[in-house]
C-alpha positions as CSV (number, residue, x, y, z in Angstrom):
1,X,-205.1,-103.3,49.1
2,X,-206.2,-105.8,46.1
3,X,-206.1,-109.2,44.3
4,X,-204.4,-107.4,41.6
5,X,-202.9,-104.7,43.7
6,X,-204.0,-101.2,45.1
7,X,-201.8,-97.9,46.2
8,X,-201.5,-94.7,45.7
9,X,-198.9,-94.6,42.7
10,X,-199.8,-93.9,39.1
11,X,-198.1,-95.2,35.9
12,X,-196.2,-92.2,34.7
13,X,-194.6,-93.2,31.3
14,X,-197.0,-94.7,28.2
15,X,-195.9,-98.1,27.6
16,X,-193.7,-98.6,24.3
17,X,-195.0,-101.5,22.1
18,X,-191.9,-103.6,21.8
19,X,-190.9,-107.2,23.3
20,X,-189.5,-105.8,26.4
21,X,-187.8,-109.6,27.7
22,X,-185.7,-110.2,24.9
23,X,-182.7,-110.3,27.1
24,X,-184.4,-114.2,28.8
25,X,-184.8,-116.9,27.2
26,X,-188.5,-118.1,27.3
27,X,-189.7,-121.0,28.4
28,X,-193.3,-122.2,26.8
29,X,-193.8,-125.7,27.3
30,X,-195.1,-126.0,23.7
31,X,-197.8,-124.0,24.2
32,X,-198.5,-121.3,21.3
33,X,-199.2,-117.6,21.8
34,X,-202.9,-116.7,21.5
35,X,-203.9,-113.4,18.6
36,X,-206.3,-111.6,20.2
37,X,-210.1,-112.4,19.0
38,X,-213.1,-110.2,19.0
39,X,-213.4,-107.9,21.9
40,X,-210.5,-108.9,23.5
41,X,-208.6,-105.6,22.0
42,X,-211.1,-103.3,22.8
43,X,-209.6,-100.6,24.7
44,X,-206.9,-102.5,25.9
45,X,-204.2,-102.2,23.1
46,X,-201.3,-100.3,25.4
47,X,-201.2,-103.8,27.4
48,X,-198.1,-105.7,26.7
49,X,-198.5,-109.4,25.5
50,X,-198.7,-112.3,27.4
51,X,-195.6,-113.8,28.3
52,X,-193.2,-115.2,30.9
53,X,-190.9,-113.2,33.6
54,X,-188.2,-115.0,34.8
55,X,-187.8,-115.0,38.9
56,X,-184.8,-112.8,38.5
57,X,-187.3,-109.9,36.9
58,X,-189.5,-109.9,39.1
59,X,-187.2,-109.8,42.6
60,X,-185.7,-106.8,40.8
61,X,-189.2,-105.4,39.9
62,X,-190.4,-105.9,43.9
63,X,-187.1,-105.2,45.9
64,X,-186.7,-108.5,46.3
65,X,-190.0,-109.2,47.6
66,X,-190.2,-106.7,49.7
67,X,-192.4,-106.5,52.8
68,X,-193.0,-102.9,52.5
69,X,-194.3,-104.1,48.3
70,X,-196.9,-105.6,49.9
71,X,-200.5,-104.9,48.9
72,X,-202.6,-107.9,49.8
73,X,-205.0,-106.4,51.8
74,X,-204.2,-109.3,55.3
75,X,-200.6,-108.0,54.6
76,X,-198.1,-111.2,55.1
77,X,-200.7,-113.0,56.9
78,X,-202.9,-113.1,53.3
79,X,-202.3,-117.1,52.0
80,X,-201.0,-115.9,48.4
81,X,-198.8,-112.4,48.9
82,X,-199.8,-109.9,46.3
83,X,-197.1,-107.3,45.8
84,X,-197.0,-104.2,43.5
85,X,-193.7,-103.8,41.4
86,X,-192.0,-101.7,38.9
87,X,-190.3,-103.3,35.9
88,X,-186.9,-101.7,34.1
89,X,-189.0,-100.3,31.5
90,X,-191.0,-98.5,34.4
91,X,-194.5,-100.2,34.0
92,X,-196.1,-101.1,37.3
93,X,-197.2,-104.2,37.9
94,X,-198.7,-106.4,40.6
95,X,-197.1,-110.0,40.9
96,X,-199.2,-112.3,43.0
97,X,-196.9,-115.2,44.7
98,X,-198.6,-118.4,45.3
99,X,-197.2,-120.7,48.5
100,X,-194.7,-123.4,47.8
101,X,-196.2,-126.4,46.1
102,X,-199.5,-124.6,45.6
103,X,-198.8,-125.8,41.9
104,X,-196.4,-128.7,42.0
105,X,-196.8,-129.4,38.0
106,X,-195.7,-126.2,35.8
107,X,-196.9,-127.5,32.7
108,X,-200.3,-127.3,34.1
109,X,-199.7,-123.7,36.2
110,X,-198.5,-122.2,32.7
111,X,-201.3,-123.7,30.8
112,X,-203.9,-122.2,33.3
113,X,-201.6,-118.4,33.4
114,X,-201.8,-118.7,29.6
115,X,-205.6,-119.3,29.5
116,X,-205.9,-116.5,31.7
117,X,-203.4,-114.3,29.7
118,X,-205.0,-114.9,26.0
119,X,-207.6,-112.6,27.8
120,X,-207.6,-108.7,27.2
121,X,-210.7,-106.6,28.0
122,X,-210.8,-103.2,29.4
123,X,-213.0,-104.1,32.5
124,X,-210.3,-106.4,33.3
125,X,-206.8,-105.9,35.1
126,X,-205.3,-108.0,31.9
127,X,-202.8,-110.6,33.5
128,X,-199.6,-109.9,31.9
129,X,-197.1,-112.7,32.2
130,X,-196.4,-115.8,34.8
131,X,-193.2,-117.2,36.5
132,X,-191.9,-120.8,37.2
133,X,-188.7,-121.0,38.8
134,X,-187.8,-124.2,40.8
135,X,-191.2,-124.1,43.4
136,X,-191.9,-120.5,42.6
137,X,-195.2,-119.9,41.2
138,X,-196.2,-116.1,40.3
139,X,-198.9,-114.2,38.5
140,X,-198.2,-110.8,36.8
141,X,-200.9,-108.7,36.4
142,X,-201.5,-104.8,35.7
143,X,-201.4,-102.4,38.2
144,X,-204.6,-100.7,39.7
145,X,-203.7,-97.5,41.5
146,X,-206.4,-96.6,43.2
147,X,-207.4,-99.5,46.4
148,X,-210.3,-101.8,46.0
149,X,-214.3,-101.2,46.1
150,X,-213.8,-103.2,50.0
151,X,-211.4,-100.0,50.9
152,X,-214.2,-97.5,49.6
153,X,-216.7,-99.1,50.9
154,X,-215.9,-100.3,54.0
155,X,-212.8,-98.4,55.1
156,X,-213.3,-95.0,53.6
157,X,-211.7,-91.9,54.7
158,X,-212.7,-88.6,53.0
159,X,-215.7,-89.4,51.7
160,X,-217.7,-92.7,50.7
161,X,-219.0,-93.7,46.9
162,X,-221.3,-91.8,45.4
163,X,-224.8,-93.7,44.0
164,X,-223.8,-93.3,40.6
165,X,-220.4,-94.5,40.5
166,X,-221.7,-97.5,42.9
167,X,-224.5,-98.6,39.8
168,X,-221.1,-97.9,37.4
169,X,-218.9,-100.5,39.5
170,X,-222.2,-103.1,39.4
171,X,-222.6,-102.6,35.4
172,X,-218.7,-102.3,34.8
173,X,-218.4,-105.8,36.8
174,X,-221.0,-107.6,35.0
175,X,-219.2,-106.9,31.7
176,X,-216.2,-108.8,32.8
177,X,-218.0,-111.2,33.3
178,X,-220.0,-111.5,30.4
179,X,-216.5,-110.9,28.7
180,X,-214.9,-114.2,30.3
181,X,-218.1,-116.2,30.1
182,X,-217.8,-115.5,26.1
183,X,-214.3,-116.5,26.0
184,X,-214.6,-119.6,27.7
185,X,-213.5,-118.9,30.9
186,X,-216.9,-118.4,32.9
187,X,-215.3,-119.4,36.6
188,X,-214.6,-116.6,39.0
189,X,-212.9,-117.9,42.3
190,X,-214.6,-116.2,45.5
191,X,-215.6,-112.5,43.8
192,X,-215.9,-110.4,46.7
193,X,-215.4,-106.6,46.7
194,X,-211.8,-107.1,47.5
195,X,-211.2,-108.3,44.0
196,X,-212.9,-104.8,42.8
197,X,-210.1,-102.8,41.9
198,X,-209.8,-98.7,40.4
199,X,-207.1,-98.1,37.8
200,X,-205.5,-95.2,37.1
201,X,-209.0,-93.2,35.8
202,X,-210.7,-94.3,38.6
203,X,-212.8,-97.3,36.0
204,X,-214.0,-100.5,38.2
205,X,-211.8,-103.5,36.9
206,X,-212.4,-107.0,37.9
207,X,-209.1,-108.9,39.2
208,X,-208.0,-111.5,36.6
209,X,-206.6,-113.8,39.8
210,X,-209.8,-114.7,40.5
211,X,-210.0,-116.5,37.2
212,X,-207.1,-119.0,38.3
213,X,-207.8,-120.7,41.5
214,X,-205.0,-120.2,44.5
215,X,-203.9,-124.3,44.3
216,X,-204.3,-126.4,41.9
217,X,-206.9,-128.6,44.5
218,X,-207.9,-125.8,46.7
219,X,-210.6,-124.0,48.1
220,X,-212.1,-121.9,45.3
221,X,-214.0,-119.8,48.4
222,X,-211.9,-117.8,51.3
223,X,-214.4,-115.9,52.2
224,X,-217.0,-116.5,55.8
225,X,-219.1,-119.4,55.2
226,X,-222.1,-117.4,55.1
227,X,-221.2,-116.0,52.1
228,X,-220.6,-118.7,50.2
229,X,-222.6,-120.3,47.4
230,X,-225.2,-122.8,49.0
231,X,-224.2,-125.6,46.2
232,X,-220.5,-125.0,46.6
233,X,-221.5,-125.9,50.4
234,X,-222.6,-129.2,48.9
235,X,-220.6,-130.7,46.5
236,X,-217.4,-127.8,46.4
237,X,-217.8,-127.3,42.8
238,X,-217.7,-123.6,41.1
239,X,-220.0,-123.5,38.4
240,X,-220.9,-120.3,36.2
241,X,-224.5,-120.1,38.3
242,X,-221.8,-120.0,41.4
243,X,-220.5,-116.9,40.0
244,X,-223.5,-115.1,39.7
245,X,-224.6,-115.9,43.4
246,X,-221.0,-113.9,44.5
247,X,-222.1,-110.9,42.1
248,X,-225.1,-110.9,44.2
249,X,-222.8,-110.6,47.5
250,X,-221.4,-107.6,45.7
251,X,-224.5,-106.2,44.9
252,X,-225.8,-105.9,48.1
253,X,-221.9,-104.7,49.5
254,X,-223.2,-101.5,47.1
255,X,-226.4,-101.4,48.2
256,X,-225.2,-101.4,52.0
257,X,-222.2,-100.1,52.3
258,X,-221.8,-102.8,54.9
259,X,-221.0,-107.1,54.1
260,X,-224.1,-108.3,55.3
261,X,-224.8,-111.9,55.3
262,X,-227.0,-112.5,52.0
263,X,-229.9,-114.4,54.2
264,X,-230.2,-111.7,56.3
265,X,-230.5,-109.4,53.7
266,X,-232.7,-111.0,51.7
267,X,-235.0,-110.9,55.0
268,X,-234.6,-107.2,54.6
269,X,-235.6,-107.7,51.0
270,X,-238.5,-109.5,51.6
271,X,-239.6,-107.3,54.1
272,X,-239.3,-104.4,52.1
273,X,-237.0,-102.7,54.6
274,X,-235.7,-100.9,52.1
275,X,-234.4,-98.0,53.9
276,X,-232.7,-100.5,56.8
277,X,-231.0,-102.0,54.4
278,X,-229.5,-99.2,52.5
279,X,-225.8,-97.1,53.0
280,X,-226.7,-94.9,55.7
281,X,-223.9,-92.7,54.4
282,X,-225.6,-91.8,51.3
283,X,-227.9,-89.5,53.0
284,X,-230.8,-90.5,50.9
285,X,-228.7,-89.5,47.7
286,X,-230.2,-92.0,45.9
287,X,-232.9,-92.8,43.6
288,X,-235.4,-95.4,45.0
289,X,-236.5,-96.7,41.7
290,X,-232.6,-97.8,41.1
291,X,-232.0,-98.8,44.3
292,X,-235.2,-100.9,44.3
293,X,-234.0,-102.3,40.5
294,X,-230.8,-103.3,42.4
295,X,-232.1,-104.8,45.2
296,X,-234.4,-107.2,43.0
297,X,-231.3,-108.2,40.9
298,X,-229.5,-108.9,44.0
299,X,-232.6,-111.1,45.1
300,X,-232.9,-112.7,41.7
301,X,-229.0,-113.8,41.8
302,X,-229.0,-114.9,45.5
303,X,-231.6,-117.4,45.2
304,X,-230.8,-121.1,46.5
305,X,-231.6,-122.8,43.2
306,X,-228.9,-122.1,40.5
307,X,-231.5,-122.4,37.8
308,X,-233.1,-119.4,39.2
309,X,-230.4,-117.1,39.5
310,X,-229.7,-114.8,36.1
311,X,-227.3,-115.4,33.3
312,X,-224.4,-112.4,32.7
313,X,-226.5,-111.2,30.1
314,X,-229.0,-110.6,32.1
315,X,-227.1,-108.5,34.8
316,X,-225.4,-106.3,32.0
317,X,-229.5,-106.2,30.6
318,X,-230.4,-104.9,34.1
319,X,-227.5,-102.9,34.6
320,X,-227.1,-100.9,31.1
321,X,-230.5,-98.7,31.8
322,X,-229.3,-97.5,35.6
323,X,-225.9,-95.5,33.8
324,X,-227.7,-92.2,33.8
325,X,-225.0,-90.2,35.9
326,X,-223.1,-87.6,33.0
327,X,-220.8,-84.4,32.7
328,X,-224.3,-81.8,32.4
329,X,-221.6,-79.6,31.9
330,X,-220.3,-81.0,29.0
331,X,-223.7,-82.0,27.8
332,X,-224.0,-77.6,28.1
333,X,-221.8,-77.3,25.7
334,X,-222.6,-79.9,23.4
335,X,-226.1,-78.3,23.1
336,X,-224.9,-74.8,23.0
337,X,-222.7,-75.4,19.8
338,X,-225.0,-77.7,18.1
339,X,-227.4,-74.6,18.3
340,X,-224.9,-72.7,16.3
341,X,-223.7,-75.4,14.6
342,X,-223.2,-73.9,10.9
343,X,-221.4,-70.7,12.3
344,X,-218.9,-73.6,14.8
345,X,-218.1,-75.5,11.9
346,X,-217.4,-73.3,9.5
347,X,-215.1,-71.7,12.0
348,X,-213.6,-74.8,13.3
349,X,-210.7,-75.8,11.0
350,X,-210.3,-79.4,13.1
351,X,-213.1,-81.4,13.6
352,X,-211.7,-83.5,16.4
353,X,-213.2,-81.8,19.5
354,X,-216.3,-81.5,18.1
355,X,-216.3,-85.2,16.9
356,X,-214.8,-86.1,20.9
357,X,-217.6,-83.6,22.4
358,X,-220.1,-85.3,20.4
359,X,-221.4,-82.8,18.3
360,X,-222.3,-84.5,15.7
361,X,-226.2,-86.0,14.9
362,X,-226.5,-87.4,17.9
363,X,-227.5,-85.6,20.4
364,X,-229.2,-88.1,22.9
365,X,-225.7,-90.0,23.5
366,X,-224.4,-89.2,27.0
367,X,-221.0,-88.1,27.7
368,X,-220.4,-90.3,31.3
369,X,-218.6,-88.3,34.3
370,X,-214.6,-89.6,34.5
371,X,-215.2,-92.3,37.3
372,X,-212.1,-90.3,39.0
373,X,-214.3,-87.5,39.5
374,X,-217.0,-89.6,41.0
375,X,-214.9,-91.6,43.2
376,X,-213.0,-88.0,44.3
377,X,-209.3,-88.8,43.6
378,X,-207.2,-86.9,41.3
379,X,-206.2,-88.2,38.1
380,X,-202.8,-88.0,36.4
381,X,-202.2,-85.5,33.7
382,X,-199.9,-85.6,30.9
383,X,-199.1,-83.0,28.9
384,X,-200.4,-82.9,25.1
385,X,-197.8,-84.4,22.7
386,X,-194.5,-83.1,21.1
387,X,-196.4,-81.0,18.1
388,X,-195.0,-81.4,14.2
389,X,-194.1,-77.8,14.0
390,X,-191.6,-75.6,16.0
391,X,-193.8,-73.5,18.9
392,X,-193.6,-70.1,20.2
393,X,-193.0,-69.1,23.6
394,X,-197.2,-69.6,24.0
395,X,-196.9,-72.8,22.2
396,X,-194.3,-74.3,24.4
397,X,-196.1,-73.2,27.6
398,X,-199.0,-74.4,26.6
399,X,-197.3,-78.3,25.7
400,X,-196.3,-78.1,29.0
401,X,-199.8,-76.7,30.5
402,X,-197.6,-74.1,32.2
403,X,-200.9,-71.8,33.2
404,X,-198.5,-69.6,35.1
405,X,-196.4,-68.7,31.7
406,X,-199.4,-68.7,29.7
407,X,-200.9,-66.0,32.2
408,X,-197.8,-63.8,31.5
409,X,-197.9,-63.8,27.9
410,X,-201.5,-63.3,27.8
411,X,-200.5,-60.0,30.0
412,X,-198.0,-58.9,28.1
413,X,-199.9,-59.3,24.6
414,X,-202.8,-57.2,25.9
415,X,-205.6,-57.0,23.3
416,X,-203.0,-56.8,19.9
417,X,-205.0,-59.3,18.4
418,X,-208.5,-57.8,18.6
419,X,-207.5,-55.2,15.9
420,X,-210.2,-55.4,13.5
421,X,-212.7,-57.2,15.2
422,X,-215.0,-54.6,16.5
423,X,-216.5,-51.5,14.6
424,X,-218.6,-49.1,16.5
425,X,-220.1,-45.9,15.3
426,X,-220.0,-42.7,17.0
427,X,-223.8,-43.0,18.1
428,X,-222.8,-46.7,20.0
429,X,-220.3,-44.8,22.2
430,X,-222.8,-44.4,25.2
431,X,-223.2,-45.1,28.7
432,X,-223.4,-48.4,28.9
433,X,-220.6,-48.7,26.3
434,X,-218.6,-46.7,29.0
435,X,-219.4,-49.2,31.8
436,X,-219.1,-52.4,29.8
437,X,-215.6,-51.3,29.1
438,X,-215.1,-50.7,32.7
439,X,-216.2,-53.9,33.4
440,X,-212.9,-55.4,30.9
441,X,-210.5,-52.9,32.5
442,X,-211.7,-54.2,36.6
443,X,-211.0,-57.7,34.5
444,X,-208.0,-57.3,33.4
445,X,-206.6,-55.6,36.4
446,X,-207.5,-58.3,38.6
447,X,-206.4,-60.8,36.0
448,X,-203.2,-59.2,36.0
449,X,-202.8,-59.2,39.6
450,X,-204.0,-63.0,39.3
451,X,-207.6,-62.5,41.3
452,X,-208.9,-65.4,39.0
453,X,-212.5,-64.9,40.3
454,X,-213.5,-61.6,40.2
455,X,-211.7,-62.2,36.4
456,X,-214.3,-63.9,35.6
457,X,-216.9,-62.1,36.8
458,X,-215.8,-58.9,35.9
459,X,-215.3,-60.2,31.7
460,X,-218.6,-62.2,32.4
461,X,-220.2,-58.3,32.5
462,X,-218.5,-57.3,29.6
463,X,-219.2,-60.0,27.1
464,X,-222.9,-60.2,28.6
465,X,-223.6,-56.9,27.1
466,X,-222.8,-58.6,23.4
467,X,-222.4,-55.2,22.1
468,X,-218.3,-55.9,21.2
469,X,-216.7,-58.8,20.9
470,X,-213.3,-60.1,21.7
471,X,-211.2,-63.2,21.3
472,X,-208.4,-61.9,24.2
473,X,-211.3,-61.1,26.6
474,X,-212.4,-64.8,25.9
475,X,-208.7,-66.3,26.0
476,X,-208.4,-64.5,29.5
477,X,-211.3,-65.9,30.8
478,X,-210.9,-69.4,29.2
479,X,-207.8,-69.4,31.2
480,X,-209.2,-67.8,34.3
481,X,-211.5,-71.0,34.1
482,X,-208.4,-73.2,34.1
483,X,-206.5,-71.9,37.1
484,X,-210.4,-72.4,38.6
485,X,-209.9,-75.9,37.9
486,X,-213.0,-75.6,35.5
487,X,-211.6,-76.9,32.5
488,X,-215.0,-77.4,30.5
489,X,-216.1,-73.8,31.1
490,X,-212.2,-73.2,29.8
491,X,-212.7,-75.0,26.4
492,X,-216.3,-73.2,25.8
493,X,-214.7,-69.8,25.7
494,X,-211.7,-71.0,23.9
495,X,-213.9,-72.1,21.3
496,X,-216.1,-68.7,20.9
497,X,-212.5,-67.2,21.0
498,X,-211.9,-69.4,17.4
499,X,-215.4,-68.6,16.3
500,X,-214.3,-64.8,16.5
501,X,-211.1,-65.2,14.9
502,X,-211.1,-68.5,13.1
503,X,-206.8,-68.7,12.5
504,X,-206.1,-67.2,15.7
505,X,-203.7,-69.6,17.0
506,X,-204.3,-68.3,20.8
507,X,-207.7,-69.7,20.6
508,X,-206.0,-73.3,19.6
509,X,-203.6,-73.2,22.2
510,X,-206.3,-72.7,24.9
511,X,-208.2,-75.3,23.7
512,X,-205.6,-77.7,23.4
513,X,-205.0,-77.1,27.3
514,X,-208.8,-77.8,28.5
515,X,-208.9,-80.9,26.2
516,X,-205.5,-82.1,28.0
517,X,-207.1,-80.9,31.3
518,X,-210.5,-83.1,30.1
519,X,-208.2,-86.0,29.6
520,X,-209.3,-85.8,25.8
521,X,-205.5,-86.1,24.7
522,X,-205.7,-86.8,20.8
523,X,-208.0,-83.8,20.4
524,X,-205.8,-81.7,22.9
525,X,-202.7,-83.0,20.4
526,X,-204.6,-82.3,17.2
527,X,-205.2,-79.0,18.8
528,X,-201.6,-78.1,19.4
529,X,-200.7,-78.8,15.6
530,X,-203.6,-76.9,14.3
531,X,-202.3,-73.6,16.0
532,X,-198.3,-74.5,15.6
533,X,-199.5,-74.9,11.9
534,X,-201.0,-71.5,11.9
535,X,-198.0,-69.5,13.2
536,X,-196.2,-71.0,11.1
537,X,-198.5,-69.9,8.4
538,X,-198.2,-66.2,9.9
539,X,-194.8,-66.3,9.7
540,X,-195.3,-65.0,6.0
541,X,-197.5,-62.3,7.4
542,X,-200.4,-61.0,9.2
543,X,-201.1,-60.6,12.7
544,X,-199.0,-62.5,15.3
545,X,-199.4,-63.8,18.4
């Protein structure tokens, strides 16, 4: 299941940012702890500091080494047992367990874990802490939920990788390892796709165990022969030009959907059998022009010389223009509000969303697809923070993203709160006034008897008309969207719903449930407090919720 481990559970708690060993005594063999530098902390600042686990730790953490912890994907028969693990404060982990003697000296397996461990890049599963006890030797590492690219590439089950998320896992890759090569530690030990791994969002990380070698004097290369750098062949040396012939190998693992032997396919390549070469699977759901860009990358870092193959520069180069793959629907919305964008933000009393949604000056930057949705696994969802203020009933569904008790009290409310928001003269009172408002009573009786769809459809009618307006009607819908399992269509109408009624705290409320469902959770926070502030506010008077 992974270098750094691979399974179907999630991380369920945040991480607190507090020593969380205090209890051992620590053991450093002189060596000081590193500050992070530069990019290091980019993205990465919920992981916990380097440092070391003592033996005792970690059998509690892994049942005491449980068989049924293991995740190495050759099970027991896999030289260096990776097994996943759950530490007293509840984070996951993965604790790789090297064979007896693999490292006779300590001093010089701690030095190497703490070279490793100064490391901290959000393409990375960060290593976390080491052991030495007696002949024990362990890594820990964070945990990656979600199997490795070999897994959904090779052994897929529902469904296999989509193009886009395939050139994500080839550009996401070559960052890590421009990362490591720019923190002085450009040696990867035999990068294969089984040292891909998917963390809990479903992002490509690259397994920090391949940075350490599995013996102080062994093989840097596991993997079939054929695979295998041609100058490691020769003199069994890994050098950085090494690494980039493996990427390569991984390249063309995307490309095929298969592990073909690089010399075969670089007969392919050279033989521009494109289409033999490529995943049958993807049912020509490609585009050629990227898979052709791919294939010459993989050609340029196969070649036999080392001074021929590309720097990690170059791959990220390559790499950065093929990330073309993003939420349209979001991109919708972006576009839709930046074409009102004076009547949104005077509306809008907190900028966050529209600052997370991009809708500022800058309307060519992409918001990417969440690589869960690409990949098709489900992502954990927490709900949005404790707010600073007391909540209502709506308030304190909505904290917990209980749709089902937000769908009551939107049904018992009814349309209190569109008082004042419409005024039609006699002469508008026609037919198609008549049917428009036929449409919003077949909408709210099926919303009411919780027919979601025809909902939608049936409010869709009324507010296409644009003759009245109205913030409930919106609300409904915006929640209709939800229980769809449309989330951005949710937090479009739950916007117009504020740009109606600009201190409605309804309109908040909904908001702050699509952001959480978007995974956006400081705006979906922000949210919460802007509308807890505003009943609050109404507490003095006014229209209430």
């Amino acid at each position: 299941m992974g270098s750094c481990c691979s399974s179907a559970k999630e991380e369920t708690l945040p991480e607190k940012k507090h020593n969380r060993h205090q209890q051992t005594q620590r053991r450093s063999f002189s060596l000081q702890k590193i500050p992070p530098a530069g990019r290091a902390t980019e993205a990465v600042s919920e992981v916990p500091a380097f440092s070391e686990f003592s033996l005792a730790e970690l059998k509690a953490a892994t049942n005491g080494f449980s068989s049924e912890n293991i995740v190495s994907e050759s099970g027991e028969k896999a030289p260096n047992l990776v097994y996943e693990g759950r530490l007293q404060n509840r984070r996951w982990i993965a604790v790789k367990k090297f064979t007896k003697l693999a490292w006779p000296d300590p001093k010089q397996f701690a030095e190497e874990a703490w070279g490793v461990g100064k490391l901290r890049y959000r393409r990375l599963a960060n290593l976390i802490g080491y052991c030495c006890d007696g002949d024990e030797r362990l890594l820990v590492a964070e945990y990656m939920p979600n199997d490795t690219l070999a897994k959904h590439l090779f052994h897929w089950e529902n469904q296999t990788i989509e193009w886009a998320m395939r050139l994500r896992v080839a550009y996401y890759i070559a960052e890590a390892l421009e990362y490591c090569g720019s923190e002085g530690r450009p040696l990867y030990h035999d990068l294969n796709a089984y040292r891909v791994l998917f963390d809990q969002d479903g992002d490509p990380r690259l397994s920090c165990f391949g940075l350490m070698k599995n013996s102080r004097d062994g093989r840097s290369y596991s993997t079939n022969l054929a695979y295998t750098p041609p100058e490691y062949l020769r003199n069994g040396r890994v050098t950085p030009e090494s690494v980039i012939f493996s990427f390569g190998t991984v390249l063309l693992d995307l490309l095929s959907g298969k592990h073909i032997p690089p010399s075969h396919a670089l007969d392919m390549i050279r033989g521009k059998n494109i289409l033999l070469l490529m995943d049958s699977h993807l049912e020509g759901k490609y585009s050629t022009d990227e898979a052709t860009a791919l294939m010459d990358l993989a050609s340029r870092c196969l070649q036999y010389e080392p001074r021929d193959r590309p720097n990690t520069k170059d791959l990220v180069a390559t790499l950065v223009p093929l990330q073309t793959k993003t939420d349209t629907a979001l991109l919708a919305l972006c576009h839709q509000v930046c074409s009102k964008r004076i009547t949104v933000c005077s509306a809008l009393k907190s900028a966050a969303s529209i600052q997370r949604l991009q809708l500022s000056n800058e309307p060519t930057k992409r918001q990417q697809v969440p690589s869960h949705v690409m990949l098709g696994i489900s992502k954990h969802e927490e709900a949005p923070p404790t707010p600073q203020h007391p909540l209502s009933p709506m308030g304190e569904a909505c904290s917990r993203m209980d749709l089902t008790a937000i769908h009551q009290i939107l049904v018992m409310t009814h349309y209190r709160d569109d008082e004042g928001t419409n005024e039609l003269s006699f002469q508008e009172w026609t037919q198609q006034m008549r049917d428009m408002l036929d449409a919003r009573k077949r909408g709210d009786f099926a919303f009411r008897d919780k027919d979601f769809k025809t909902a939608i459809d049936c409010y869709s009618q009324f507010l296409d008309v644009g003759t009245m307006v109205s913030p409930t009607v919106y609300a409904r819908r915006s929640l209709c969207h939800l229980l769809c399992d449309q989330p951005d269509a949710a937090l479009r109408d739950a916007m117009q719903a504020q740009c109606i009624y600009p201190e409605w705290p309804t309109a908040f409320y909904m908001q702050a449930v699509a952001l959480a469902k978007l995974n956006m959770s400081s705006d979906s926070s922000d949210m919460l407090n802007e509308a807890a502030g505003l009943e609050k506010k109404r507490q003095n008077g006014g229209r209430g919720t």
